[in-house]
FILODREN-906699 format. One record per residue: residue in three letters; x, y, z of N, C-alpha, C in turn. Coordinates in steps of 0.05 Angstrom, whole numbers, plus 5000, padded with zeros to 4 digits. Example, Ala and Ser with C-alpha at 12.3 -4.5 7.8 and 13.67 -1.06 7.14 Angstrom:
2
- rest, n_xx, n_yy, n_zz, ca_xx, ca_yy, ca_zz, c_xx, c_yy, c_zz
- Ala, 5264, 4886, 5156, 5246, 4910, 5156, 5264, 4934, 5156 $
- Ser, 5257, 4955, 5142, 5273, 4979, 5143, 5258, 5001, 5157 $
***
This chain:
104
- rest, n_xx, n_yy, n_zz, ca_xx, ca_yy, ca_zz, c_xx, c_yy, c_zz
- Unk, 5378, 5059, 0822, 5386, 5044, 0845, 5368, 5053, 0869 $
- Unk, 5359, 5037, 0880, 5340, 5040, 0898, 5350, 5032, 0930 $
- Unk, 5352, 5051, 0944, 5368, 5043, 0980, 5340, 5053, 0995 $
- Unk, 5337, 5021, 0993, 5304, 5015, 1014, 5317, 5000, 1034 $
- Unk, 5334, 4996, 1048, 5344, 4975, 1070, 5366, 4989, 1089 $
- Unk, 5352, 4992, 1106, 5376, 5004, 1133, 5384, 4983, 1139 $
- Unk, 5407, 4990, 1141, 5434, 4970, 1156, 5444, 4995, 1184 $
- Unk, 5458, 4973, 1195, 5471, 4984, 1211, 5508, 4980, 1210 $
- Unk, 5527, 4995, 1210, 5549, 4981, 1196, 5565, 4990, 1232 $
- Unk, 5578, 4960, 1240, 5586, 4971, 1264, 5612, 4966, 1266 $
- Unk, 5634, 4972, 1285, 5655, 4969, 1289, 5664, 4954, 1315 $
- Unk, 5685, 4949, 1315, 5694, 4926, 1341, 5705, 4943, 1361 $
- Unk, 5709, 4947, 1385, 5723, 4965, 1403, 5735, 4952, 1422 $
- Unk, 5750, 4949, 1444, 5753, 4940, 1469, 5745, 4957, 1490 $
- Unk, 5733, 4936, 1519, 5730, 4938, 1536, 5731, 4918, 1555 $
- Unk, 5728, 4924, 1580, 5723, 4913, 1608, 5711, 4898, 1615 $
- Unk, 5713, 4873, 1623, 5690, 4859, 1632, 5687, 4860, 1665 $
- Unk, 5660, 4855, 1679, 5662, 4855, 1706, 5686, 4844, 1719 $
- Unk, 5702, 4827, 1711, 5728, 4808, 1734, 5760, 4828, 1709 $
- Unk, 5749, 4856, 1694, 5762, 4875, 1689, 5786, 4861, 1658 $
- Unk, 5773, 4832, 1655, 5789, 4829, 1637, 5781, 4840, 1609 $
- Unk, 5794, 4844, 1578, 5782, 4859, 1561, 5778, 4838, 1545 $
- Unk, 5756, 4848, 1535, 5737, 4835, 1507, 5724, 4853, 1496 $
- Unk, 5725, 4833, 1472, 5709, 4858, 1437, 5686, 4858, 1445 $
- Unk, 5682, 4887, 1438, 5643, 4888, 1436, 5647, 4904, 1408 $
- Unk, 5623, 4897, 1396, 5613, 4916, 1376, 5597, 4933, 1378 $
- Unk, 5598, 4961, 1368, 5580, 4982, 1374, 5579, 4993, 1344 $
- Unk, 5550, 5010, 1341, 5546, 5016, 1318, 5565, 5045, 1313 $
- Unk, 5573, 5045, 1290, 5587, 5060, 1274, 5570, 5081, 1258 $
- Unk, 5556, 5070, 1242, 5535, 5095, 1225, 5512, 5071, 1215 $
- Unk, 5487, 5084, 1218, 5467, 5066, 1200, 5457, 5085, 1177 $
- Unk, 5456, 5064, 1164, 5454, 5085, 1132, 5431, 5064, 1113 $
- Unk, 5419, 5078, 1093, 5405, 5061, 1075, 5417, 5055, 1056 $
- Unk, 5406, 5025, 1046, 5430, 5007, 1027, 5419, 4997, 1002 $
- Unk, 5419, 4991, 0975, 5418, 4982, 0968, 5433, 4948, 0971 $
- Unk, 5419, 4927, 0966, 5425, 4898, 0970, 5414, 4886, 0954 $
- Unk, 5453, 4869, 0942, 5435, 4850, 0924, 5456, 4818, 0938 $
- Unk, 5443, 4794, 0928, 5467, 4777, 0938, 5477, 4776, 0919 $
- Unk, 5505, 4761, 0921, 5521, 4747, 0901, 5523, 4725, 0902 $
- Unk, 5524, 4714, 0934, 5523, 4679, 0917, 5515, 4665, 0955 $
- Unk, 5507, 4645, 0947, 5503, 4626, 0974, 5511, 4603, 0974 $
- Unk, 5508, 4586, 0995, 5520, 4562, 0995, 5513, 4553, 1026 $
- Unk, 5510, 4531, 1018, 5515, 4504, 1046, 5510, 4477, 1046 $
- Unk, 5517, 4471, 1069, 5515, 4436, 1070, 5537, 4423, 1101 $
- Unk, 5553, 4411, 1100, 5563, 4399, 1117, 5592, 4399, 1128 $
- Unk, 5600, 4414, 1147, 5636, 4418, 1158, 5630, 4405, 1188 $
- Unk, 5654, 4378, 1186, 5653, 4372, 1221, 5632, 4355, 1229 $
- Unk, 5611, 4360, 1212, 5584, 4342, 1230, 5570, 4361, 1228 $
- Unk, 5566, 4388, 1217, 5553, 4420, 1232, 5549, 4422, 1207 $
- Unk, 5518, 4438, 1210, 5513, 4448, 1177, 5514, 4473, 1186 $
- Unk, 5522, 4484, 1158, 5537, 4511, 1158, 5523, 4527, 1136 $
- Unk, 5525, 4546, 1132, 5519, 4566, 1107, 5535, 4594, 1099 $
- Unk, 5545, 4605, 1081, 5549, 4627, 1080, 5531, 4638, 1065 $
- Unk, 5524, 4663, 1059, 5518, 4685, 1047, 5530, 4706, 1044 $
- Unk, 5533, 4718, 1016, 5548, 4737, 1006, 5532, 4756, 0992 $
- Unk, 5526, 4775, 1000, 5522, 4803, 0993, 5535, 4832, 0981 $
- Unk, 5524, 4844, 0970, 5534, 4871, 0964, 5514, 4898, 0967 $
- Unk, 5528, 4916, 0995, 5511, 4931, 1001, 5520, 4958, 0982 $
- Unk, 5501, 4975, 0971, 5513, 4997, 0964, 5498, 5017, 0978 $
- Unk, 5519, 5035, 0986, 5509, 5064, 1005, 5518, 5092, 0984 $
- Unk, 5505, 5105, 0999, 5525, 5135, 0990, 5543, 5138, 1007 $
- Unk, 5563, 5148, 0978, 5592, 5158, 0992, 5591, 5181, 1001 $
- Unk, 5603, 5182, 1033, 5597, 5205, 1047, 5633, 5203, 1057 $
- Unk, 5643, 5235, 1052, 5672, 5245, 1055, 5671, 5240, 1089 $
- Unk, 5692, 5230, 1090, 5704, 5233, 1127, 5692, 5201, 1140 $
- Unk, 5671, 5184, 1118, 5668, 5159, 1131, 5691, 5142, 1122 $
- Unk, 5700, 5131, 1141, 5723, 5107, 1136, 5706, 5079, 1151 $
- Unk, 5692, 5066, 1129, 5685, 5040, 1123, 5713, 5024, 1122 $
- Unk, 5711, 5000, 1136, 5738, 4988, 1126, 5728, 4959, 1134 $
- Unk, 5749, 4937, 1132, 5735, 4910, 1129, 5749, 4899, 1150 $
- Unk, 5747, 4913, 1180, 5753, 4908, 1198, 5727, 4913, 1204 $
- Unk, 5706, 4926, 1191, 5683, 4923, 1206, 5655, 4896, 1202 $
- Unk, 5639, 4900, 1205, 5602, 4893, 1199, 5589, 4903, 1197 $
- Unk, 5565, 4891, 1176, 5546, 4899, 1183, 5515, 4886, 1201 $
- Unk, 5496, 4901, 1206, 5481, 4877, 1212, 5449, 4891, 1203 $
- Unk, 5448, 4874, 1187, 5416, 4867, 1180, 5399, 4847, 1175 $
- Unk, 5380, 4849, 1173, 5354, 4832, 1175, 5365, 4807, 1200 $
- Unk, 5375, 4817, 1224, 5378, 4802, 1242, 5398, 4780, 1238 $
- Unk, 5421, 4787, 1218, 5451, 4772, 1212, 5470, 4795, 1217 $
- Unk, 5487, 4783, 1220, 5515, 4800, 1218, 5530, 4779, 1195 $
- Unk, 5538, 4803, 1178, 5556, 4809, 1152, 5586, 4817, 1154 $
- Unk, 5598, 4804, 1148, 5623, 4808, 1154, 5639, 4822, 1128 $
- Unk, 5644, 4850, 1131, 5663, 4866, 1113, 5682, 4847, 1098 $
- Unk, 5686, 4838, 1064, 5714, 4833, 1058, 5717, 4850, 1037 $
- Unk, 5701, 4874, 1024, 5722, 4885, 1011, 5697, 4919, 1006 $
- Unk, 5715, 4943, 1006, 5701, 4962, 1012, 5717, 4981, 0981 $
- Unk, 5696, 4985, 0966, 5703, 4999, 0934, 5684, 5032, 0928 $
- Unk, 5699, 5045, 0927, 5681, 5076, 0927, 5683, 5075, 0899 $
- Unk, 5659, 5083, 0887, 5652, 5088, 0868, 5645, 5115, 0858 $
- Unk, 5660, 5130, 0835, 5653, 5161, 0827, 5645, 5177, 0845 $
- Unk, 5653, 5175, 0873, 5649, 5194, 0889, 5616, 5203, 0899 $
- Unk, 5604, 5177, 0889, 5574, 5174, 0893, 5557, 5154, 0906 $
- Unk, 5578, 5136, 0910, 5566, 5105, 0917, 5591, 5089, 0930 $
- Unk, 5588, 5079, 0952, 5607, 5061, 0966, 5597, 5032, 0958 $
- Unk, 5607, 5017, 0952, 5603, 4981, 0951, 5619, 4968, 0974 $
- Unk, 5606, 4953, 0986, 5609, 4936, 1010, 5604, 4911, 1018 $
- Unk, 5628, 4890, 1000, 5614, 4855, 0994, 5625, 4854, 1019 $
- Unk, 5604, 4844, 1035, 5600, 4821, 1059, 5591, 4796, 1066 $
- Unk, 5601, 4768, 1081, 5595, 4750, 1082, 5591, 4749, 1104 $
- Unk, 5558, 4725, 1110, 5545, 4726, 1125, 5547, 4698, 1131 $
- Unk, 5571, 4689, 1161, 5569, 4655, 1166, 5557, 4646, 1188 $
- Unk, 5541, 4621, 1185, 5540, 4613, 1219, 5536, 4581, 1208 $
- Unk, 5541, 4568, 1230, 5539, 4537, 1245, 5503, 4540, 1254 $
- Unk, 5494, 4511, 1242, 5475, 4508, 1276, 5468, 4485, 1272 $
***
């Protein structure tokens, strides 16, 4: 297995906006190198809007004290990936299927 691909895997936080009301920002969490493969794609038409997902599976090393969870993202090659399911493997390898959606 080969982890040639930095990701960045980030988390959601709250804060302040200038008129002090709160909104999500994302800030990075840990960037790590990944192995990536996809699992499946798709698109075509919702609403009038063409759409696409992409589904991925990143694998990292499992490192003790990180808590990955699917409240987070990731973001690479200039998408954000959305965490749905996070599987540690033999204490050697984390798996991390994420889906990648947008409208345009």
């Amino acid at each position: 297995m080969a982890y040639n691909d930095l990701i960045t895997i980030q988390s959601v936080t709250e804060t302040r906006n200038a008129y002090g009301e709160v909104v999500e920002a994302w800030v990075a969490y840990d960037t790590v190198w990944a192995d990536i493969d996809t699992l499946s794609g798709s698109e075509g038409f919702s609403a009038d809007q063409y759409v696409y997902a992409d589904t991925k599976r990143f694998t990292i090393h499992y490192e003790e004290g990180k808590n990955v969870t699917s409240k987070m993202r990731i973001s690479y090659d200039s998408g954000y990936y959305y965490i749905t399911s996070v599987a540690h493997r033999d204490r050697l390898r984390t798996e991390l299927v994420a889906t990648e959606r947008d409208n345009k």
